[in-house]
LOVEXMAR-8289 format. One line per field, with one value per residue (C-alpha): x negated, y negated, z negated; residue in three letters. Coordinates in steps of 0.25 Angstrom, whole numbers, padded with zeros to 4 digits. Layout:
# LOVEXMAR-8289
px <- c(X,...)
py <- c(Y,...)
pz <- c(Z,...)
rest <- c(ALA,...)
# end
This chain:
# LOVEXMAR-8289
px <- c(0000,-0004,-0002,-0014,-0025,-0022,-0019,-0008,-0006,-0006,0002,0017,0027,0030,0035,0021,0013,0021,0019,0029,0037,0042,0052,0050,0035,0038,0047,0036,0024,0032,0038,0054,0057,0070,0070,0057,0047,0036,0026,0013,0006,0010,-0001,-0001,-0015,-0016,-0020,-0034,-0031,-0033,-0027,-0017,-0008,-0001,0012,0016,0029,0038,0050,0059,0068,0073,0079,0091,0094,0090,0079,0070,0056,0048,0037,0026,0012,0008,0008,-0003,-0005,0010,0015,0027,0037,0050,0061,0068,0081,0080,0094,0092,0101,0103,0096,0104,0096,0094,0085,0085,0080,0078,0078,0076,0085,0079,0077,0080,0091,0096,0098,0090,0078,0066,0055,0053,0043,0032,0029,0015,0025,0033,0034,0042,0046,0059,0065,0060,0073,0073,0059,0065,0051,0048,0040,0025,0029,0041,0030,0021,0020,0019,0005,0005,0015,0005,-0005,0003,0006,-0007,-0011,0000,-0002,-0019,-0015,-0006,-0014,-0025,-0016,-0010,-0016,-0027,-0016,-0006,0001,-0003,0009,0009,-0004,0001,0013,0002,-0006,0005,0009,-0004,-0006,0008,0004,-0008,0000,0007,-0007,-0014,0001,0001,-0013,-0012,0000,-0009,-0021,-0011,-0006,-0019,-0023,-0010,-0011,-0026,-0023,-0012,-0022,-0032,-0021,-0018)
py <- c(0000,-0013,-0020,-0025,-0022,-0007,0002,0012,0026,0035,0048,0051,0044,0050,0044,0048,0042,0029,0016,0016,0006,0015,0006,0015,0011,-0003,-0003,0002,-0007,-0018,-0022,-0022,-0031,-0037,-0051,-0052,-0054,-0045,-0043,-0037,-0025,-0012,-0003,0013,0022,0035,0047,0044,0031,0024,0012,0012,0000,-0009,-0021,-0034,-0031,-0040,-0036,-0051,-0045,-0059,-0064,-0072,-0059,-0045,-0039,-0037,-0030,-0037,-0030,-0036,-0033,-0030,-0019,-0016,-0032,-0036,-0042,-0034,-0041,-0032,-0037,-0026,-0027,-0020,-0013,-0008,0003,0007,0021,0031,0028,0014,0005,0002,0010,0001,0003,-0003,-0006,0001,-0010,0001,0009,0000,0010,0010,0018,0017,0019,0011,0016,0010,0023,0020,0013,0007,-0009,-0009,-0001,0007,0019,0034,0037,0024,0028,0045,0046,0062,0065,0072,0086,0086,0085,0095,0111,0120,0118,0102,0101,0110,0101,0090,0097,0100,0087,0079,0088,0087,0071,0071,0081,0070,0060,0067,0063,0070,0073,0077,0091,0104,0108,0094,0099,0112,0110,0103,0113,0124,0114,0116,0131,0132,0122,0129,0144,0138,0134,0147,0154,0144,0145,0161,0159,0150,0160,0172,0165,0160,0175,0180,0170,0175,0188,0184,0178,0188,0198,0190)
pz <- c(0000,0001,-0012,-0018,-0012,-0010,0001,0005,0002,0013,0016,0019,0009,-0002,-0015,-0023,-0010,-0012,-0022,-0031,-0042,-0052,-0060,-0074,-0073,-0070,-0084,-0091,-0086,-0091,-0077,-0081,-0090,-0092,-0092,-0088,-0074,-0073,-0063,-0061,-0050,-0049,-0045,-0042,-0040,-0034,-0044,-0044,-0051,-0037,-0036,-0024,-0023,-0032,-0029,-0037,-0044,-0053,-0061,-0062,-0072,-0077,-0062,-0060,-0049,-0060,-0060,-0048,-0044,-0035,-0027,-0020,-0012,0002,0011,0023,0021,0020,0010,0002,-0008,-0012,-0022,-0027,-0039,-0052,-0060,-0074,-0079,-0094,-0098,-0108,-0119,-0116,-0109,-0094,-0082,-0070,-0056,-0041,-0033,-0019,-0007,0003,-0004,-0014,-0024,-0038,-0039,-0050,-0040,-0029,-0018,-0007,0002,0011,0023,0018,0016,0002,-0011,-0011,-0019,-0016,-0012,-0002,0005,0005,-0001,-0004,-0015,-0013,-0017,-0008,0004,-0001,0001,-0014,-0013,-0012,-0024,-0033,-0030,-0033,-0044,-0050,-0048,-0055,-0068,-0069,-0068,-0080,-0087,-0085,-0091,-0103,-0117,-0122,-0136,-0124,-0130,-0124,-0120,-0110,-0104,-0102,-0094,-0085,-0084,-0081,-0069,-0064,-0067,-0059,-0048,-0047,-0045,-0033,-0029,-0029,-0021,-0012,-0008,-0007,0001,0012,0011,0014,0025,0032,0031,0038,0048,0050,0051,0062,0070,0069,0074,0087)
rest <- c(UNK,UNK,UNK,UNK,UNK,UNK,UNK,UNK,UNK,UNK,UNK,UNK,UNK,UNK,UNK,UNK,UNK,UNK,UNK,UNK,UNK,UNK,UNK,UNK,UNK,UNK,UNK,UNK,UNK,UNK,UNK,UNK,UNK,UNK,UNK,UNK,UNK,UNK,UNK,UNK,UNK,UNK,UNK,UNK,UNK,UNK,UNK,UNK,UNK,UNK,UNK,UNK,UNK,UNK,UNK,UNK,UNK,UNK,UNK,UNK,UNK,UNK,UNK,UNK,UNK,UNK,UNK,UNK,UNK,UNK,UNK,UNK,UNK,UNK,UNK,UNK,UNK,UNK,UNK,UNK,UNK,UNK,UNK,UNK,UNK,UNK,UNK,UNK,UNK,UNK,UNK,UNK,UNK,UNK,UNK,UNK,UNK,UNK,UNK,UNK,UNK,UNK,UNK,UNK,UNK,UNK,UNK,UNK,UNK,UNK,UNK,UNK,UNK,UNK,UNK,UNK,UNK,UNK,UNK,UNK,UNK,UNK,UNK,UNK,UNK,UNK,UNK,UNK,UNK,UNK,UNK,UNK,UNK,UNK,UNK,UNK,UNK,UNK,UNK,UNK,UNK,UNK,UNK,UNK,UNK,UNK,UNK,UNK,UNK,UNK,UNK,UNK,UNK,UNK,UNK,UNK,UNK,UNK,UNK,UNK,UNK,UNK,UNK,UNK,UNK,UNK,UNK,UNK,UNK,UNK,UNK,UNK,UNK,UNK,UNK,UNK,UNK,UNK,UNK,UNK,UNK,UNK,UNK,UNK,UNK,UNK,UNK,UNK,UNK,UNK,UNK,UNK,UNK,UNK,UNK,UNK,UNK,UNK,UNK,UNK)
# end
């Protein structure tokens, strides 16, 4: 993306490929506050800690119009500026749960997505943005797998409970059983197709 002074990501669109405005993690930076106008840059980095692109965004929670987002950066050197509307809904057990009205849907959403191509953010829904896994074979989604639980095992505390650090590693032991079938399956069928040719 263009941003501030970073480049796009590459590859087909996919919701994990794409930048995204999660409004729960807006809330909890400090962002949505009633009554009040914040703004600041919201950055993302790729899992190496790499930083990968990042937009101006200010919550005007205290306009004469409700509350609005406002987006701002540039992409492949042009300049990009979105206003987009805010609703709040009441939880169960109180507090508020906010959303974003979609500029291409107009429906409410929480996240609000940039996929590489495209000129401004919208929900998942909006974009029909698929998620990785629903692109990759068994093999691909172990992988994926394996990877996303040595992350968080990385991450957990070093007072974390051993139960927590076991249920990482049994998602790696089981990842790691599609692994091994999957890859016997591709040998046993390299070797069947040799022998065919052999015979021929």
């Amino acid at each position: 993306m263009g941003g501030y002074g970073s480049g796009r990501r590459g590859g087909r669109p996919s919701v994990e490929a794409s930048f995204r405005i999660e409004l729960p993690k807006l809330r909890r930076a400090g962002f949505l506050k009633p009554g009040c106008d914040t703004s600041g840059i919201w950055s993302w980095q790729n899992n190496y800690g790499e930083h990968t692109g990042s937009v101006r965004v200010r919550c005007n929670m205290a306009g004469q119009f409700g509350a609005e987002l406002e987006i701002s950066c540039s992409i492949d050197g042009e300049p990009m500026f979105q206003r987009i509307s805010l609703e709040w809904a009441s939880m169960r057990f109180g507090g508020r749960r906010w959303y974003a009205i979609c500029p291409r849907s107009g429906r409410r959403c929480t996240v609000l997505a940039l996929p590489n191509g495209g000129r401004h953010f919208a929900s998942i829904k909006a974009w029909r943005l698929p998620y990785a896994s629903q692109n990759e074979d068994a093999i691909g989604r172990a992988h994926r797998s394996i990877a996303k639980a040595e992350r968080k095992l990385e991450r957990l505390s070093r007072y974390a409970r051993k139960r927590t650090r076991q249920k990482f590693w049994n998602r790696i032991a089981d990842a790691e059983e599609v692994l091994e079938y999957g890859t016997a399956r591709l040998l046993q069928r390299l070797l069947t197709r040799d022998a065919k040719l052999r015979r021929a």
